[in-house]
C-alpha positions, 0 to 999 in steps of 0.5 A: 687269270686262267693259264693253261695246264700244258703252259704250267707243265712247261714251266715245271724247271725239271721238264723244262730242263730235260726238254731243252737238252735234247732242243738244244742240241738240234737247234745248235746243229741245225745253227752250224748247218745254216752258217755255212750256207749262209756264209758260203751262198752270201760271200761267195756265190752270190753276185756283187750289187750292182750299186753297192758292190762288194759291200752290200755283202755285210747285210748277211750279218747286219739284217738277221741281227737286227730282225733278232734284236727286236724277236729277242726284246719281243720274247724278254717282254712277253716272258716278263709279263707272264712272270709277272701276272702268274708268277711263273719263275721260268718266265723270269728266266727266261726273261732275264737270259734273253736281255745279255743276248738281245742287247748283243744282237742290237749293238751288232746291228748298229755297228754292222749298220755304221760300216754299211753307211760310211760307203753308202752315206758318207758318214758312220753316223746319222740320227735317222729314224730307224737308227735312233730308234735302235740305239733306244732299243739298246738302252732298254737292254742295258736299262733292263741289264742294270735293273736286273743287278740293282736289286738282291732280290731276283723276283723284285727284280724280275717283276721290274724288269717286266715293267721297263721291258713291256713299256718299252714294247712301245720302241718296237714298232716305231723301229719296224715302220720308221722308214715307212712313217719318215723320210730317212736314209735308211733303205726301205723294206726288201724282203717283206714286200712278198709281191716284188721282193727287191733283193734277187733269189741268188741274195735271198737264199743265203740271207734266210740261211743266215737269218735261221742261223742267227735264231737257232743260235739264239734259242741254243744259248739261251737254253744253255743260259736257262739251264745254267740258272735252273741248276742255281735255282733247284740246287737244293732239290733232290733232281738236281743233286741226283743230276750233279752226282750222276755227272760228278760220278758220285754214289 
């Protein structure tokens, strides 16, 4: 199968690497920026619910790090097939440093999600639809996780971590339309009703605030996490031996 020449450049680990440096660095300023934003427009400028009070407030870390949960299983599956299909090792990098942080964002989801519903529901717990679901999302992080230390050889590794990850595609629109398709007790889309949202504009703000924050901090640890692994992959290469004896100040 054809794969464009500018997709081979990108996946070249030097230029690769030497682009994330400098993306890295914007993307973790422009992540410190967007938390105090958001934090300050959502904890303390913002109005309390009028139903929920003062609660409703976990939402600014609850929403953007389950909207990250599914964007991350997202890029781990797409990345995963690439590396399947071309072989392009950077896929499988990138692939495999996504799972540690998606799975993050998913149990932070579920445990902001279960303090949200004591007050609202009554209970941490139910087997909602969209909870459920969640929960599998996370047990296909871990299943990747595992899948990833079972086997010695990276790109084995790799290509069935692809498999699970790309079968697993399947959780993610259960998990997005669950409140549409069944009658749960989770609440229904706010945000994406573009017509009439359901969350005023002093909420909003700070929400999407926090949902950058949340992605640009995604993007910069996972560059750091690509990087980490560029230099354990090419360590032989005269790159990066030139790049570890410049920063070691050795001639």
């Amino acid at each position: 199968m054809y794969l464009p020449k500018w997709l081979h450049q990108f996946g070249a680990p030097k230029y690769f690497y030497d682009l994330s440096l400098c993306i890295s660095r914007w993307a973790g300023i422009i992540c410190i920026i967007c938390f105090i934003c958001g934090l300050y427009g959502g904890l303390v400028l913002a109005p309390a619910d009028y139903q929920q009070g003062d609660s409703f407030r976990i939402m600014y870390i609850h929403v953007p790090s389950a909207w990250m949960s599914l964007f991350v299983y997202m890029v781990m599956a797409i990345a995963g097939g690439i590396g399947l299909i071309w072989r392009i090792k950077l896929a499988e990098i990138v692939a495999r440093s996504s799972a540690p942080i998606g799975a993050s964002f998913t149990f932070l989801a579920l445990v902001t999600g279960s303090i949200w519903g004591k007050p609202m529901w009554g209970t941490w717990w139910v087997w909602d639809a969209r909870l459920t679901s969640e929960l599998i999302l996370l047990f296909l992080y871990l299943g990747y996780i595992a899948l990833q230390s079972a086997f010695e050889d990276r790109r084995v590794a790799a290509r069935a971590g692809a498999i699970l990850a790309l079968v697993g595609i399947v959780n993610i629109p259960i998990i997005h339309y669950s409140v549409e398709w069944w009658s749960t007790l989770h609440q229904g889309p706010t945000i994406t009703k573009l017509d009439k949202p359901s969350i005023h504009l002093s909420m909003l703000i700070p929400l999407l605030f926090m949902v950058f924050a949340f992605k640009t901090f995604y993007i910069s640890t996972l560059l750091i996490r690509v990087r980490s692994e560029i230099l354990e992959y090419e360590c032989n290469t005269s790159w990066v031996k030139q790049l570890l004896g410049i920063n070691n100040g050795i001639k």
